[in-house]
Phi, psi and omega in degrees: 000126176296150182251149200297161203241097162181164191254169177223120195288311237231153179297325212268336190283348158290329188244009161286329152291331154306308201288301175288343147307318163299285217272354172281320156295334151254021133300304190287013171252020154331308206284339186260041165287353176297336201287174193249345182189118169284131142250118171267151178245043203301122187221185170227309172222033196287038178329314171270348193263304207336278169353254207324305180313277167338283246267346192255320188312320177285343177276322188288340211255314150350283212273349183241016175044034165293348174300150159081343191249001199207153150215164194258153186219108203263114156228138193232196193263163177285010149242034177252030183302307206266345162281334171275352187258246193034267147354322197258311184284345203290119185285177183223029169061039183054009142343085203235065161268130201287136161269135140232190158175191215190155167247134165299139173325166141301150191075357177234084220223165165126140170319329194287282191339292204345291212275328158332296213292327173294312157331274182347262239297325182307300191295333176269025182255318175079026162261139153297189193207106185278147172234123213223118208272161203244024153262042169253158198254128178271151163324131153311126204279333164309311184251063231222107162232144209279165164069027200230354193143184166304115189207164161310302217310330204285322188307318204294328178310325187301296162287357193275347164310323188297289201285355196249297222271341186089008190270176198251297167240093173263120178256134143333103162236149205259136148291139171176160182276154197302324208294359222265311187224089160330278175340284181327309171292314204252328185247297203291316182326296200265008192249325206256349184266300215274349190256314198250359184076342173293141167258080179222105203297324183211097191277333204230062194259344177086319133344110170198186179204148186219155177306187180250355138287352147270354183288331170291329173272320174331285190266037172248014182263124175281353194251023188249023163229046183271195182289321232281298187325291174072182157335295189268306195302334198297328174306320176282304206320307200287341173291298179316327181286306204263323146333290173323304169294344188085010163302154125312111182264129152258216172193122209242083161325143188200043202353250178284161182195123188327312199320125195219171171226065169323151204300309166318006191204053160261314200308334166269350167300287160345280183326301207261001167267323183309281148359265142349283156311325162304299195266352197283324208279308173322278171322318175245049193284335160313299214290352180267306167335307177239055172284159166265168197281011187259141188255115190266160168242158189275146169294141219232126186243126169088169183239137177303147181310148154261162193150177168280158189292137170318161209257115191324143179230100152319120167270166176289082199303311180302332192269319186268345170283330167317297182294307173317306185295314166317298163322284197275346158255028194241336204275157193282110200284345183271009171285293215272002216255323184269344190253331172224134182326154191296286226315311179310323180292284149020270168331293197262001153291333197283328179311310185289344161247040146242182188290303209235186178245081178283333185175113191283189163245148191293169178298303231285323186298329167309300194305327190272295194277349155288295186313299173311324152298335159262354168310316177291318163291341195275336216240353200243131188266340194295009207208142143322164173254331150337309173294333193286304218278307185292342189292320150343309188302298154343274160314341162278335181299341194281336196286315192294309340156307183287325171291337213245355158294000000 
């Protein structure tokens, strides 16, 4: 359905409007109630990768004798018409599994919107739901091997914890080097083992698949298409949502994968993951605060592929000593004055005024200024909480810079 031309004065007048699109678009997926399992696509302009995303998702949904039982379901922002008539038109080798999707209003636009609006439709089908990022490239199919790449293999790994087993949230977990997804590795991994106690080496892989009951405490949670959530945040949110409920979490191998974060393009990652975590730890603090001190790890379905060992991921040594230098002299010095030890400060002002990245900070010096920055956030009113979550930053560039030593 095209979408209306229009402004919104109010968040609520946004999202009462939202609420009625959505339900005016799984009307119309009336005639597919049969089905037992959705693959969703939250996408925006992915015009060439989408098609291929479709196109593999229907061999796997095929290939697990899901006809008649499944449909893949694409929703993007209101210029994203030409990667979905993409997507809807693309052949499919007689395939016959149904595509559909829909565009979100103007103003209502972002992966956190997207990926809602895919919820709705799961919960109001009362099916899990595999989630799918709509840039992955598949394997050629003639040479099509598992644990090699994007394949049907990965849906079905996915679902069989959720449909056969009871688990709740099956995450992708990939070979690839920690440094390949920075954020991920050095801030989410340890910021979700030290607040909630899960030991999960890749919390934020984009890939997943959820029971129709966590899909269900999701969209009855108000804050997961908020600004805070964004792009990037909704993964850990969702990791969080289901710690927070007492779901089951697992982890499904689903062997190598491309996917990367290069040094230009950490900072909205950062921000908005950061962001997230920060308020989510805030917003439930009871519940972690008296969590037991013991930690757990997730259940693991399948065995990693054989192959070679993820391939080493060099940083841009010249790029992150820039972003550092930038960074850390734009910070609030009575910000940083209150939250980090002289010696740590001390140490990386003598940095920011040299050449190079000489000398990083250690795990243990990360965990005391991240724990000192949510400290901050939850409790010092005198600071943005914006202003707090970028003051951050500098310093994790400071963390990557110790690991990459």
């Amino acid at each position: 359905m095209p979408a209306r031309r229009r402004g919104y004065s109010t968040q609520q007048e946004l999202l009462e409007q939202f609420e009625d699109d959505i339900r005016r678009e799984i009307h119309e997926l009336d005639e597919l109630r049969d089905a037992d399992v959705i693959v969703g696509i939250p996408f925006h302009d992915e015009e060439d990768t989408l098609p291929g995303v479709v196109h593999t998702a229907c061999r796997a949904l095929e290939q697990m004798r899901l006809t008649g039982k499944s449909f893949v379901l694409c929703v993007g922002p209101e210029d994203g018409g030409d990667a979905l008539d993409a997507a809807l038109n693309a052949d499919r080798n007689g395939i016959d599994i149904p595509v559909r999707g829909f565009l979100l209003q103007r103003g209502i636009e972002g992966r956190s919107w997207t990926t809602c609006a895919i919820m709705k439709a799961a919960a109001a089908f009362k099916v899990p739901l595999v989630l799918l990022p709509p840039d992955l490239v598949p394997q050629p199919v003639a040479t099509e091997r598992e644990g090699e790449g994007f394949s049907p293999h990965w849906i079905s790994r996915l679902l069989r914890p959720v449909r056969d087993y009871g688990q709740h949230l099956a995450l992708a977990h990939f070979s690839y080097h920690p440094l390949a997804h920075p954020v991920e590795s050095l801030l989410t991994s340890s910021f979700i083992e030290g607040v909630y106690g899960l030991r999960l080496d890749q919390p934020t892989p984009g890939v997943l698949a959820l029971s129709n009951d966590l899909v269900q405490v999701c969209v009855s949670s108000t804050d997961m298409h908020s600004s805070e959530t964004g792009n990037y945040g909704l993964d850990p949110w969702l990791v969080i949502r289901a710690i927070l409920n007492r779901n089951t979490t697992c982890q499904a191998p689903l062997g190598m994968s491309s996917r990367l974060h290069p040094v230009d393009a950490l900072e909205p990652v950062f921000l908005q993951v950061t962001q997230a975590l920060f308020l989510q730890a805030v917003l439930y603090s009871r519940l972690w605060l008296e969590r037991p001190s013991m930690i757990a790890s997730p259940s693991r379905f399948g065995t990693d592929s054989e192959g070679p060992p993820p391939a080493l991921h060099e940083i841009d040594e010249h790029a992150l000593f820039k972003l550092f230098k930038k960074e850390y002299n734009r910070l609030d010095e009575t910000l940083i004055r209150e939250v980090v030890p002289d010696a740590f400060r001390q140490r990386l002002e003598q940095m920011a005024k040299g050449t190079r990245m000489t000398q990083g900070l250690d795990a243990h010096e990360w965990i005391e200024v991240l724990r000192g920055f949510l400290l901050l956030y939850g409790f010092e009113e005198r600071f943005h909480p914006v202003d707090i979550v970028s003051g951050l930053f500098p310093f994790f560039l400071a963390r990557l810079a110790g690991f990459n030593a």
